[in-house]
C-alpha positions in Angstrom: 133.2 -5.3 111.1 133.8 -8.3 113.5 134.8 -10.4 110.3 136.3 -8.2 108.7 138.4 -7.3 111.8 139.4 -10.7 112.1 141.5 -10.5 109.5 145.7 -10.7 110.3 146.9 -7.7 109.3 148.0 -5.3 111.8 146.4 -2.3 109.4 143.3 -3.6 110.0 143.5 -5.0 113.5 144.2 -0.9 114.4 141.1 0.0 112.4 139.1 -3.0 114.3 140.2 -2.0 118.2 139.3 1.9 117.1 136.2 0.9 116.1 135.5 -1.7 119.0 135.7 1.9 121.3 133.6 3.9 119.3 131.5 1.0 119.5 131.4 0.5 123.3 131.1 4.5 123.6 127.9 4.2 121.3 126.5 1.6 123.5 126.9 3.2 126.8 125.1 6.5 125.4 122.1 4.6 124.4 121.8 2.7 127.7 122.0 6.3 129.5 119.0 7.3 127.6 117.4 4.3 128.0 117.6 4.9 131.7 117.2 9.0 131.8 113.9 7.6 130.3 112.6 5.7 132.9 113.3 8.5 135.8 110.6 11.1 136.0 112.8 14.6 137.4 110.6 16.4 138.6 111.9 20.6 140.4 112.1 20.6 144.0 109.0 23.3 143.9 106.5 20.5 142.7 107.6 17.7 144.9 107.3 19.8 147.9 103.5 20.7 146.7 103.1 16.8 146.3 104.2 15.7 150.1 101.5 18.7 151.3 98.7 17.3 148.6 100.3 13.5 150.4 99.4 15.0 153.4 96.4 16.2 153.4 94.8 13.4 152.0 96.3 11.4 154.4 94.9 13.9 157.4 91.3 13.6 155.8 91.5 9.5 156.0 92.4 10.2 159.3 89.9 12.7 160.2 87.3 10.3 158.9 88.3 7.0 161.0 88.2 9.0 163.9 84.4 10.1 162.8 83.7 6.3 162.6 84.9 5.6 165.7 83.6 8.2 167.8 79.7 6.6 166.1 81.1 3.4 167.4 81.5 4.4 170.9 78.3 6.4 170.7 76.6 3.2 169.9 78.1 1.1 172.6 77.3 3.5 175.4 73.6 2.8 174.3 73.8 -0.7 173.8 75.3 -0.4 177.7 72.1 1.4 178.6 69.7 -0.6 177.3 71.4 -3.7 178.4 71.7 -2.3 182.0 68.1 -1.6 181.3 67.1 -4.9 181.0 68.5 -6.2 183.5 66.5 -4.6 185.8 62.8 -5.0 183.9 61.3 -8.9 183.9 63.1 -11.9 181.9 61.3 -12.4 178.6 60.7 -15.4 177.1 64.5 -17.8 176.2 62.4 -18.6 173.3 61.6 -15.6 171.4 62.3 -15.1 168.1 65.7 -13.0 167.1 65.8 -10.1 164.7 67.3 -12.0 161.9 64.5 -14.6 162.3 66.6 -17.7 164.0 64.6 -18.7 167.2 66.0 -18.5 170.4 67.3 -15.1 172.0 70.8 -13.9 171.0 72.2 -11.6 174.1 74.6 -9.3 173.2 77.0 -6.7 175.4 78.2 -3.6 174.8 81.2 -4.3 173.7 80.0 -7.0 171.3 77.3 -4.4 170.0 79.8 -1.6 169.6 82.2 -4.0 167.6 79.4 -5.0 165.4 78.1 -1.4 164.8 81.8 -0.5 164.2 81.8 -3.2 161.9 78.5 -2.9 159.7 79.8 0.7 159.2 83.8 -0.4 158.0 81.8 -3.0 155.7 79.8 -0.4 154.2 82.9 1.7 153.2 85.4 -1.1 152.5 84.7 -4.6 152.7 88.3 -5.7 152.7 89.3 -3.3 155.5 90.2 -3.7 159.5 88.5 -2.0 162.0 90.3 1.0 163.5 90.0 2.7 167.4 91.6 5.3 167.5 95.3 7.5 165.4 97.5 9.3 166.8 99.5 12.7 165.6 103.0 10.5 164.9 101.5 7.5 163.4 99.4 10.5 161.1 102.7 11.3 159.9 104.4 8.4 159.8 101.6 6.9 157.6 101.6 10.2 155.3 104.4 9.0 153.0 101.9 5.4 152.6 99.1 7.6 151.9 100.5 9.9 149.5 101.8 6.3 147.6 98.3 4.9 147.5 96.7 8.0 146.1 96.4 7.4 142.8 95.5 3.7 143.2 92.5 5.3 145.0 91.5 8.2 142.4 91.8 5.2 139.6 89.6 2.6 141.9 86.9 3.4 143.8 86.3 0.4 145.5 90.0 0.1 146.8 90.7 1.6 150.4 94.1 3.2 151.8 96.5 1.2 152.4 95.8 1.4 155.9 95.5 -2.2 156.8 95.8 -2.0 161.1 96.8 1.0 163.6 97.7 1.1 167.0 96.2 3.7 169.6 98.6 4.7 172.3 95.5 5.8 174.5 93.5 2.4 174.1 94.1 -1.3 172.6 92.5 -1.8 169.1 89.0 -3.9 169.5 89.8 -7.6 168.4 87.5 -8.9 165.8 84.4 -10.7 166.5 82.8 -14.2 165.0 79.9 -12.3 163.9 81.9 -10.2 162.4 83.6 -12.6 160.3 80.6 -14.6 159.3 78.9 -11.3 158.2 81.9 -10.7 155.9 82.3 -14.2 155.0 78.6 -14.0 154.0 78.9 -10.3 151.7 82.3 -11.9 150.1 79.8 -14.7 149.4 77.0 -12.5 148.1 79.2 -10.9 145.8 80.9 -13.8 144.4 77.2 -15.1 143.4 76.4 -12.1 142.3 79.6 -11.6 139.7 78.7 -15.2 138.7 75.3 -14.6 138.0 75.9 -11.0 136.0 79.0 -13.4 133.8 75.6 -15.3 133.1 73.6 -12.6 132.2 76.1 -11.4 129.8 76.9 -14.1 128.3 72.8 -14.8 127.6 72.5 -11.5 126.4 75.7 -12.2 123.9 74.1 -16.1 122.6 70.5 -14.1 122.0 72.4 -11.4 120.5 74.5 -13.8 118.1 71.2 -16.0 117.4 69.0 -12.6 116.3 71.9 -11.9 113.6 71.6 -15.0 112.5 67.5 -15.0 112.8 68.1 -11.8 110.5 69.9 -13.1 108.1 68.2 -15.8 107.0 64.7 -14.2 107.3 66.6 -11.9 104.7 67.5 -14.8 102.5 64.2 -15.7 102.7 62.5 -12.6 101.2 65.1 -12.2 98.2 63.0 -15.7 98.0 60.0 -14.9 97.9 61.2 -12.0 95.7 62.0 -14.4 93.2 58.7 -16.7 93.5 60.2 -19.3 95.6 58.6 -20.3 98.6 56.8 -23.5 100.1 53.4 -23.3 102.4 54.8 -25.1 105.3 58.5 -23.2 105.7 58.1 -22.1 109.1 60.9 -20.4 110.9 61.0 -19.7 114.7 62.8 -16.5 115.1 63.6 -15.4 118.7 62.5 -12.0 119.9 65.1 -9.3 120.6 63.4 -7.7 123.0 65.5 -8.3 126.7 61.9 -8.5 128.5 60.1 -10.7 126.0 63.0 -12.9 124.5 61.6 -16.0 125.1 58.6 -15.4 122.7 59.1 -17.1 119.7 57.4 -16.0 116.2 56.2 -18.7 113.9 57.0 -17.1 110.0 55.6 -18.2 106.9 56.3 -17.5 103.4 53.7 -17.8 100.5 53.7 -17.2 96.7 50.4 -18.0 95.9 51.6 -17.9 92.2 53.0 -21.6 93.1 50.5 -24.6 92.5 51.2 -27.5 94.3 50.2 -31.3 92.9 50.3 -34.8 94.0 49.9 -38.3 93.1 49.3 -41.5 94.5 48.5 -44.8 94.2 46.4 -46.2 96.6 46.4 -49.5 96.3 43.4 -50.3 97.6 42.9 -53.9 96.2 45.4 -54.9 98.2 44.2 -56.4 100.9 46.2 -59.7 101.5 48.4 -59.6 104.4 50.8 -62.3 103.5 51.8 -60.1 100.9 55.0 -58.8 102.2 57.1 -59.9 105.3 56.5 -57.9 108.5 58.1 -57.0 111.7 56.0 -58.2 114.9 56.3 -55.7 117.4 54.8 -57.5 120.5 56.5 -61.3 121.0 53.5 -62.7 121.6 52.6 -64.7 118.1 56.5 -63.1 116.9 57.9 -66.8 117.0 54.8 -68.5 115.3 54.5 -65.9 112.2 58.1 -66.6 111.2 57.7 -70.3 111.6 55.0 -70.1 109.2 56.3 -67.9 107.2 59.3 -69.7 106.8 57.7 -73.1 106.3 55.4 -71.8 103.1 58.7 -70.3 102.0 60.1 -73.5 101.8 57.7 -75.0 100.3 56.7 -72.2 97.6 60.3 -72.5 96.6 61.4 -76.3 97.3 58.7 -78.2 96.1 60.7 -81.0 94.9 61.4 -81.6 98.8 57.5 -81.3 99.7 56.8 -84.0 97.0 53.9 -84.5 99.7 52.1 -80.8 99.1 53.0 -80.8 95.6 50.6 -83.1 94.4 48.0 -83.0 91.9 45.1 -79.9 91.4 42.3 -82.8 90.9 43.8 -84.7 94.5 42.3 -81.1 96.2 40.2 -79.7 93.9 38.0 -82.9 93.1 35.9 -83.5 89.7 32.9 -83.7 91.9 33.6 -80.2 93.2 34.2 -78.8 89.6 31.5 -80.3 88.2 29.2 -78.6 91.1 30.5 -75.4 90.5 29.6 -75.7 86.6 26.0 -76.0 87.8 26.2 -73.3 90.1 27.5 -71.2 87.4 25.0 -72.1 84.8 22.5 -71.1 87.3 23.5 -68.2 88.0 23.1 -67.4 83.7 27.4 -66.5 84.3 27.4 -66.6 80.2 24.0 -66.1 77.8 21.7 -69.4 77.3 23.0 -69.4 73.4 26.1 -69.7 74.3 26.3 -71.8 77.5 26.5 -75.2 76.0 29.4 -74.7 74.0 31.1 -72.6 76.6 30.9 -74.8 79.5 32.1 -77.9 77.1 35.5 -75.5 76.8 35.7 -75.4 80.1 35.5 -78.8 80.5 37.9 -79.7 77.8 40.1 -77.0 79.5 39.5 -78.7 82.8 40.1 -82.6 81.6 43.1 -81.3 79.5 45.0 -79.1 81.2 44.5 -77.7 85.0 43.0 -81.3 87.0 46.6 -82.7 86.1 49.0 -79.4 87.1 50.9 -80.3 90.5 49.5 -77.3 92.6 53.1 -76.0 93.3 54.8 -75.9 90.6 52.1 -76.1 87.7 49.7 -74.1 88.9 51.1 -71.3 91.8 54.1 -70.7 90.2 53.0 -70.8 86.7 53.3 -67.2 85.2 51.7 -67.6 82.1 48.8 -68.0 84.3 49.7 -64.8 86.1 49.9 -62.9 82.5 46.7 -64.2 81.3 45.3 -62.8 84.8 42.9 -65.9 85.0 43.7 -65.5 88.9 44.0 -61.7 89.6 41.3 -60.5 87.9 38.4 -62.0 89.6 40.7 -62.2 92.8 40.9 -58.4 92.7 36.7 -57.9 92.3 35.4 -60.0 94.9 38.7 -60.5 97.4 37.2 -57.3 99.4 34.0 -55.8 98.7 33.1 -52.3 100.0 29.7 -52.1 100.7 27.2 -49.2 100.2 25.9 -49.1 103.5 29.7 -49.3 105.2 31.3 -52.5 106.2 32.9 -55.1 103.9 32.2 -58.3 102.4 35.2 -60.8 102.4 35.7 -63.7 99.9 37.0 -66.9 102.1 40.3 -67.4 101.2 43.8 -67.0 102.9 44.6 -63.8 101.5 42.4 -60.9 102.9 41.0 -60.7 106.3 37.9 -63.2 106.2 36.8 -63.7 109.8 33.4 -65.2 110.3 33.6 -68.8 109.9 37.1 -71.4 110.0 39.1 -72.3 107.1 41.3 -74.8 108.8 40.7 -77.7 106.1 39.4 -77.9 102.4 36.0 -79.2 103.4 35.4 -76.7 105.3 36.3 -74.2 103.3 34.1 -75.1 100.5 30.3 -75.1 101.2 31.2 -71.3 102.9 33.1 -70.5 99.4 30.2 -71.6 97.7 27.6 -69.5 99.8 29.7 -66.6 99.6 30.3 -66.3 95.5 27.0 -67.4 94.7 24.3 -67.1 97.9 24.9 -63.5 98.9 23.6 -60.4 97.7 25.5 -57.7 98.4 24.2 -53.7 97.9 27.1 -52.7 96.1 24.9 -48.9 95.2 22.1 -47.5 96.0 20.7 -49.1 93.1 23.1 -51.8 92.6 22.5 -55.6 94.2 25.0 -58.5 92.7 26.3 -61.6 93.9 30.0 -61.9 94.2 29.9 -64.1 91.0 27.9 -61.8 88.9 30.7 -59.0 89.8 33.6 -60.8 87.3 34.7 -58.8 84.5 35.8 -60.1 81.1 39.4 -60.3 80.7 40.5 -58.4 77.4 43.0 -59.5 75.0 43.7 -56.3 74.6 44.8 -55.3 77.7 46.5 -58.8 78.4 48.1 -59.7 75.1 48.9 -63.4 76.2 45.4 -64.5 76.5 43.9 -66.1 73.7 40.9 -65.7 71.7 39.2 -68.5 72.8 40.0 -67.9 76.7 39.0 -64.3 76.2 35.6 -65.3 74.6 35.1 -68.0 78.4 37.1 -65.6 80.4 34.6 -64.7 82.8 33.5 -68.6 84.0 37.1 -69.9 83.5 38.5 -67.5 85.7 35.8 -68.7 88.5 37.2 -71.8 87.9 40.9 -70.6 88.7 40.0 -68.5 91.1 38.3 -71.5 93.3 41.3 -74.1 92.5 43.9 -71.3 93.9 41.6 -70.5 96.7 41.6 -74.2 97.8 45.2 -74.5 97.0 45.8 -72.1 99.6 43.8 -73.5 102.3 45.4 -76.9 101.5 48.8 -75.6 102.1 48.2 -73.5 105.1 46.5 -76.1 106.4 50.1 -78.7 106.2 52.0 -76.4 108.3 49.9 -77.2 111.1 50.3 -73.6 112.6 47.2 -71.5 113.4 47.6 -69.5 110.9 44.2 -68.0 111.1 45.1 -66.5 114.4 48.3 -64.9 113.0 46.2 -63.3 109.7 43.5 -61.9 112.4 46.2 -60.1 114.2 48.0 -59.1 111.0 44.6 -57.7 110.0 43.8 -55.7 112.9 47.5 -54.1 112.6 47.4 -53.8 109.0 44.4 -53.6 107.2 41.4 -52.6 109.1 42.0 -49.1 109.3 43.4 -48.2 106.1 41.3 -46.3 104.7 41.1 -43.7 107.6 45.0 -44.1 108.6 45.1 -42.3 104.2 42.8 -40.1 105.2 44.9 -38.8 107.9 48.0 -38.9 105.6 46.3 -36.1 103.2 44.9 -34.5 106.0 48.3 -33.7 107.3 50.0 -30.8 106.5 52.4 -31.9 104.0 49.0 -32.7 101.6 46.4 -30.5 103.0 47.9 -27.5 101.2 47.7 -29.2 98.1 46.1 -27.2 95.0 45.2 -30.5 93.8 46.1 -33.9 94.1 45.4 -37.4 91.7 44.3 -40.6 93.7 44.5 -44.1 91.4 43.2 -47.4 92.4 40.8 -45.7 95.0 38.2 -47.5 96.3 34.1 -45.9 96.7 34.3 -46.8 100.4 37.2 -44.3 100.9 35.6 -41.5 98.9 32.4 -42.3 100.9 34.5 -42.0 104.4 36.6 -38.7 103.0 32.8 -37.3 102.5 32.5 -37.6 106.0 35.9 -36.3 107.4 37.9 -33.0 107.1 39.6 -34.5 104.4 36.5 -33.4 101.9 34.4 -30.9 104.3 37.7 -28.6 104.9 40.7 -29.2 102.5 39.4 -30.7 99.2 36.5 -31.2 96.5 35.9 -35.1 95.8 35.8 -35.3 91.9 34.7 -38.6 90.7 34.2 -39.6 87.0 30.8 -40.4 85.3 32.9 -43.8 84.4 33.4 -45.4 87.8 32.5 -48.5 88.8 31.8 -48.6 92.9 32.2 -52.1 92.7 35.7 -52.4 91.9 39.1 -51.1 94.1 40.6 -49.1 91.2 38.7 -46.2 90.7 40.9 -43.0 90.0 40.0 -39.3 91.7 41.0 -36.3 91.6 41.1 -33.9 95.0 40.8 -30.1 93.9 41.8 -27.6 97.2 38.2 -25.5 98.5 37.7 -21.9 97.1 40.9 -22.3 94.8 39.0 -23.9 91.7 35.9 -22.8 90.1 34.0 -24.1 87.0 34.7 -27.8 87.5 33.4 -29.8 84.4 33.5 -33.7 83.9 34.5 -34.7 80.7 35.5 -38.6 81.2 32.9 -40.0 79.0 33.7 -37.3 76.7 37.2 -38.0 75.8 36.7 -41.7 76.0 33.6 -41.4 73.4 36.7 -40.0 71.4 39.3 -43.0 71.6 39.7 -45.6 68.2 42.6 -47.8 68.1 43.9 -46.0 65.2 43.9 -43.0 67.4 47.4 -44.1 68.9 50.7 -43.2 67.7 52.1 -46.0 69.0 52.0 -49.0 66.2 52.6 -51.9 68.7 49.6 -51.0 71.0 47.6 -49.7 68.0 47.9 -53.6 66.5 46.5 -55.5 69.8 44.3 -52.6 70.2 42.5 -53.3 67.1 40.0 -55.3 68.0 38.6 -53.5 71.1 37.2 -50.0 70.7 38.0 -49.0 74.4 40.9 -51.0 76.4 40.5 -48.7 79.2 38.4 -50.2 82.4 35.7 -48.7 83.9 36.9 -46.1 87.2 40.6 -45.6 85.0 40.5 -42.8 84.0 38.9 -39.1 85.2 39.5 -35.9 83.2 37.8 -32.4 84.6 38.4 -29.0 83.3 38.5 -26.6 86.0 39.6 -23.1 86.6 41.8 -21.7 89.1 40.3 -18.5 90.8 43.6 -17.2 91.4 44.5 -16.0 87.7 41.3 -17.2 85.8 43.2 -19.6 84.4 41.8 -22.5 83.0 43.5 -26.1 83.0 42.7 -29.9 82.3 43.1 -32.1 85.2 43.4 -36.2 84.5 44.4 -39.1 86.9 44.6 -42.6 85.4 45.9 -46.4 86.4 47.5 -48.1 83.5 47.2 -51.9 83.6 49.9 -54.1 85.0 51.8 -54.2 81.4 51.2 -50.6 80.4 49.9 -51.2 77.1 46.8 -48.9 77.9 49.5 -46.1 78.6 50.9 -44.7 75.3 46.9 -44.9 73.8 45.3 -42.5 76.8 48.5 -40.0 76.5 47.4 -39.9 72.7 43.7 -39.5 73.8 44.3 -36.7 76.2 47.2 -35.3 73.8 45.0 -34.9 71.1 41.8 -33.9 73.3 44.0 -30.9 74.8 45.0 -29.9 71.9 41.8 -29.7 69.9 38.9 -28.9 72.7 41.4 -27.2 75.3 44.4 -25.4 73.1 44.1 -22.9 75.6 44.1 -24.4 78.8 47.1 -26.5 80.9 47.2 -30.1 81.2 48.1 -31.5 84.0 48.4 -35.2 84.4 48.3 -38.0 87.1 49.6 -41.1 85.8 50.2 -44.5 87.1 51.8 -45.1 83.9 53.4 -49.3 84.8 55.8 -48.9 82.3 58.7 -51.4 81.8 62.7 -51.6 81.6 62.8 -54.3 79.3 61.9 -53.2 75.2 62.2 -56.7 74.0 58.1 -57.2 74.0 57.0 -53.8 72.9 53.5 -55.6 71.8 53.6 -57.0 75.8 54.5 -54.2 78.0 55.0 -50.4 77.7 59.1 -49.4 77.1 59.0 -46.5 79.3 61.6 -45.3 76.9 58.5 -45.2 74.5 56.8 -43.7 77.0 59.2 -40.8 78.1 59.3 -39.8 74.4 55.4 -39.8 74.2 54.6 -38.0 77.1 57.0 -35.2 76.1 56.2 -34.7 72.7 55.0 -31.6 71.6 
C-alpha cells in the first residue's frame, strides 16, 4: 500500500491517507488487547477474600516468631541461673575441655547464651534469616500487604522464608548478632556448599557409569551375534563394569570360545644360530657401548674395503700354513674321516685342491667373500654341526672359533687358537645320546649335490674331509682378523653371549608358554634343536600345554630337527609316519621337472630331523587329520618334491583325513635358476593344486 500510495495522483493519495487511518485504528486495537492481556481483573468479592487469606498467613508467621522468642527468653533466664550458680560453687579447672572439644573453657552469659539458642533455632527454620525479639500489632499490619506478596513464593519453595528480613520491637531493642553466631552460619553455608558439590559429583559418576554400561552392553552384544556366527578368539577378554551402585567397581573378566575354531602355528627356531656377530645390536649399558662399535666398525671396513687393508688381505697359506694343513690331513686319516679304500685317492684331491686353488685365495676377497663357496656350503655345513653341540646330559660343547660363545680357553692369536681347535674336533668325545659318543669330526655330514646344485661330483664324492679343511682355514681367518683390530673382542662376544644367547632356549619356551601360544591346538617348530625338546620335557611348556612329537627320523646331533606341539586332551590316536612317507619318495615322484633332474641321482634329498608327519585325531569332532612340519634347504629345491610326497601320501593313505602343513618352504623371487632355487611362484601353484 505504501508504494503504491506513493504514487502522484491525488485519486490515489485520498485512497492512501484513508487507508493510513484504518491502519493506525487497526494498530491501536491490537496494542489494547495486547495489554488487556497482561492485567489479571479480578471482582472486588475475591480480592477482598485475598487481603484476609494475606492476612492470616501473615498473623501465623507472626504468631510463630513470637513462639521462638518466648523459647529464647526461656533459655536465657536458665543460662542466668546456672551462671549465677556457678559463681557461687568452686572454680574448676581454666583448662578443661569445652563441649565442642577445643581445650580451654569458653564462658558464656546469659545474653550470649540466649542469642545463641535464639540462633541455633532461626538456623534450623531458615538459614538465610535475621533473628527477631519481639512484633507489634501495627508493624503486623503494616507487614501484611509484604506477606500476602511473598505467599506464593513460599507455597512454590519450601526452603525460602517471608520476606521478613528485620523488625523493630517498640517494648525492647532487637538483640544484635553475635560472632558465634556468624561463624556457625558461615560454617552451615559452608557445609552445604560442599555438600551440593559433592552430590554434582555423585551425579555426574552415576551418569559416566551409566554411559560406560550401555556401551559395556553393546558391545558384549556384538560379541554374541559373534559367537553366533563361529567367530571368536581364546584370549578376547573384555572388562565390563558392574551396574550395581554398591558393587560398581567390580570388574568381570569375559571370554568368548568356539571350540569349533582350531588354532595353528609355525616357527622357525633357528636354533643353529648361535653366532653373535651376526647382526648389529644395541648396547644398553655404556659400559663396552663404545668398544663394540669400534669393532664393529673396523671389521666392517675391512670386510668391505679390502683393497685399503692390503695388510689383512693377504694370502690363505700366510695364516693357514702348509705345515698346519698337512697336520690336519693326518689327523683326519686317523680319525678313518673317509674308508681305507678310498683314502689315498681322496686325500691326493684334497691336496691337489689345496696346492691349486685355496693356499693362494687372499683371505678377504677370495675366500670370505667368495659365494660360490657359500653355494657349495663347504663352510656352513660342517659350521652348522659342530659350531654348538647340545649335549645329552645338559650343557654345550663349543667349537673355538669367533662365531658362537666359546669361553674356556683364549683365542687372541692364530697359535693359540690352533692346538685348542685341534683337541676340540678331534680329542673330545662328546655323549651326543644315550647311546651315541662322536667326536666333533666324526659328526660332518656329506654335502649332496642334490640339495646344493653348484657342487660338483667330484667335491660331493670328498665333501666331508674338504669341508674340514674349509671349515679350519675360515676359523683361522677369523681369529686372524679379530685379532688386527687390536680390541678385546673376546670380552665384547662374552657379554654379547650372556645377553643373547645363553638363555635361548628357555626365553622360547616362555614365548609358547605365553598366552598368545599356549592356547594353540597345535603348533610346527623347524630347525629345533634336542636340547630344547629335552628342556620343554621339563617345563610347563610339555607337562601342561602340549605333547612333544618327535619323528623316528631325527638326528639329536644336529640343530634342525623339526616338531610338532599337539595341545593336552584335544588329540587322541597320534601315529608317526615319518619313515613311512619317506620310504615312499623316488625322484620321479615330483611334478616338478627341474628338481626331478638334480634329484635323479639321490633317492632321498631330505636330511635327517626335516621332516615329521603324524596322523592324529581331534577329540573334539573325531575327526582325523595329517599333521607335517618341515625345513627346506637354503635354496628350496627339497620344497616342491616333499609337497608332492605329502600330496600324494594324503591322498592315497589319508583321502579322508585334513592336511595340515608346517613349512619353512625358502623359496625365491628370482625364476631365472629354476634348477638352483625354488620360484615361489612354482611353489604357490604346487601347494594349491588340487
Amino acid at each position: 500500500c505504501y508504494c503504491w500510495g506513493r504514487r502522484r495522483r491525488r485519486r490515489r493519495r485520498v485512497v492512501y491517507e484513508r487507508m493510513m487511518r484504518l491502519n493506525v485504528l487497526f494498530l491501536g486495537c491490537i496494542l489494547f488487547r495486547v495489554l488487556c492481556a497482561e492485567v489479571e481483573f479480578v471482582p472486588a468479592e475475591e480480592a477482598a477474600e485475598l487481603e484476609k487469606q494475606d492476612a492470616a498467613f501473615a498473623a501465623e508467621k507472626i504468631a510463630a516468631l513470637q513462639k521462638e522468642l518466648e523459647i529464647a527468653q526461656e533459655a536465657a533466664k536458665k543460662a542466668a541461673a546456672a551462671a549465677a550458680a556457678k559463681k557461687e560453687s568452686p572454680k574448676g579447672e581454666e583448662g578443661s575441655k569445652s563441649d565442642d572439644g577445643d581445650s580451654g573453657a569458653k564462658k558464656f552469659d546469659g545474653r550470649e547464651i540466649a542469642e545463641k539458642s535464639s540462633e541455633d533455632v532461626e538456623v534450623k527454620n531458615n538459614k538465610h534469616s535475621s533473628p527477631v525479639t519481639a512484633v507489634s500489632d501495627k508493624e503486623a499490619e503494616k507487614i501484611s500487604e509484604d506477606a500476602s506478596d511473598s505467599e506464593r513464593d513460599v507455597k512454590n519453595k519450601e526452603s525460602e522464608t517471608s520476606p521478613i528480613t528485620s523488625i523493630k520491637n517498640e517494648e525492647d531493642s532487637s538483640t544484635p548478632l553475635t560472632k558465634n553466631g556468624d561463624d556457625e552460619i558461615e560454617k552451615n553455608e559452608k557445609i552445604d556448599a560442599l555438600r551440593a558439590a559433592a552430590e554434582s559429583l555423585v551425579q555426574k559418576l552415576k551418569d559416566t557409569i551409566e554411559e560406560e554400561s550401555k556401551l559395556l552392553n553393546e558391545l558384549n552384544e556384538k560379541l554374541a551375534d559373534l559367537k553366533s556366527v563361529g567367530v571368536s578368539d581364546h584370549e578376547d577378554q573384555l572388562s565390563t563394569a558392574s551396574t550395581n551402585s554398591d558393587n560398581n567397581k567390580e570388574i568381570l573378566e569375559k571370554k568368548v570360545e568356539d571350540p569349533r575354531i582350531l588354532r595353528t602355528a609355525t616357527w622357525n627356531m633357528a636354533a643353529i644360530n648361535n653366532n653373535p656377530f651376526e647382526y648389529w645390536i644395541t648396547y644398553e649399558s655404556n659400559e663396552g657401548k663404545e668398544s663394540y662399535e669400534l669393532l664393529m666398525e673396523k671389521i666392517s671396513q675391512i670386510i668391505n674395503e679390502p683393497e685399503t687393508f692390503s695388510e689383512i688381505n693377504i694370502s690363505v697359506e700366510k695364516i693357514f700354513t702348509n705345515d698346519m694343513f698337512e697336520e690336519l690331513i693326518s689327523l683326519m686319516k686317523d680319525a678313518n674321516l673317509v674308508s681305507s679304500e678310498e683314502s689315498v685317492e681322496k686325500y691326493d684331491q684334497i691336496r691337489e685342491y689345496w696346492k691349486d686353488d685355496l693356499k693362494n685365495r687372499n683371505i678377504i676377497t677370495d675366500f670370505l667373500k667368495d659365494a660360490m663357496l657359500g653355494k657349495k656350503r663347504l663352510i656352513s655345513m660342517p659350521d652348522r654341526v659342530t659350531n654348538t653341540i647340545q649335549l645329552y646330559q645338559g650343557g654345550i660343547a663349543s667349537r673355538p672359533t669367533v662365531i658362537n660363545c666359546f669361553k674356556e680357553k683364549s683365542l687372541s692369536t692364530i697359535n693359540e687358537w690352533w692346538p685348542v681347535w685341534k683337541q676340540f674336533m678331534f680329542g673330545e668325545i662328546l655323549e651326543i645320546d644315550a647311546s651315541v659318543h662322536k667326536k666333533p669330526i666324526n659328526m660332518l655330514v656329506p654335502i649332496k649335490k642334490s640339495k646344493y646344485p653348484d657342487l660338483d661330483m667330484a667335491e660331493e664324492l670328498i665333501s666331508i674331509p674338504l669341508s674340514a679343511v674349509t671349515l679350519a682355514i675360515f676359523d683361522a681367518i677369523l681369529v686372524y682378523i679379530l685379532a688386527s683390530t687390536n680390541i678385546d673382542w673376546q670380552s665384547i662376544r662374552t657379554n654379547m653371549c650372556h645377553a643373547l644367547n645363553e638363555q635361548k632356549n628357555p626365553r622360547t619356551a616362555s614365548i609358547l608358554e605365553s598366552s598368545v601360544y599356549s592356547n594353540m591346538d597345535v603348533i610346527f617348530l623347524q630347525e629345533s634343536s634336542s636340547a630344547f625338546a629335552t628342556l620343554a620335557k621339563e617345563r610347563d611348556l610339555a607337562n601342561q600345554f602340549f605333547d612333544i612329537n618327535i619323528g623316528s627320523d631325527a638326528d639329536p646331533s644336529r640343530d634342525q630337527n623339526s616338531l610338532i606341539l599337539t595341545k593336552k586332551n584335544a588329540w587322541n590316536d597320534l601315529k608317526d609316519l615319518t619313515k613311512e612317507v619317506l620310504s615312499k619318495f623316488t625322484p620321479s615322484s615330483s611334478s616338478d621337472s627341474s628338481s626331478s633332474s638334480s634329484l635323479s641321482k639321490s633317492k632321498n634329498p631330505f636330511a635327517p630331523g626335516d621332516l615329521v608327519l603324524y596322523s592324529a585325531t581331534r577329540v573334539i569332532d573325531n575327526q582325523q587329520y595329517l599333521l607335517a612340519s618341515f625345513h627346506g634347504d637354503t635354496n628350496g629345491l627339497a620344497t616342491i618334491p616333499i609337497i608332492d610326497l605329502i600330496h600324494s601320501f594324503h591322498k592315497k593313505e589319508y583321502k579322508d583325513s585334513i592336511l595340515l602343513f608346517g613349512l619353512d618352504a625358502n623359496t625365491h623371487f628370482s625364476s631365472d635358476s629354476p634348477k638352483k632355487n625354488c620360484f615361489c611362484g612354482r611353489f604357490f601353484k604346487e601347494f594349491t593344486r588340487p
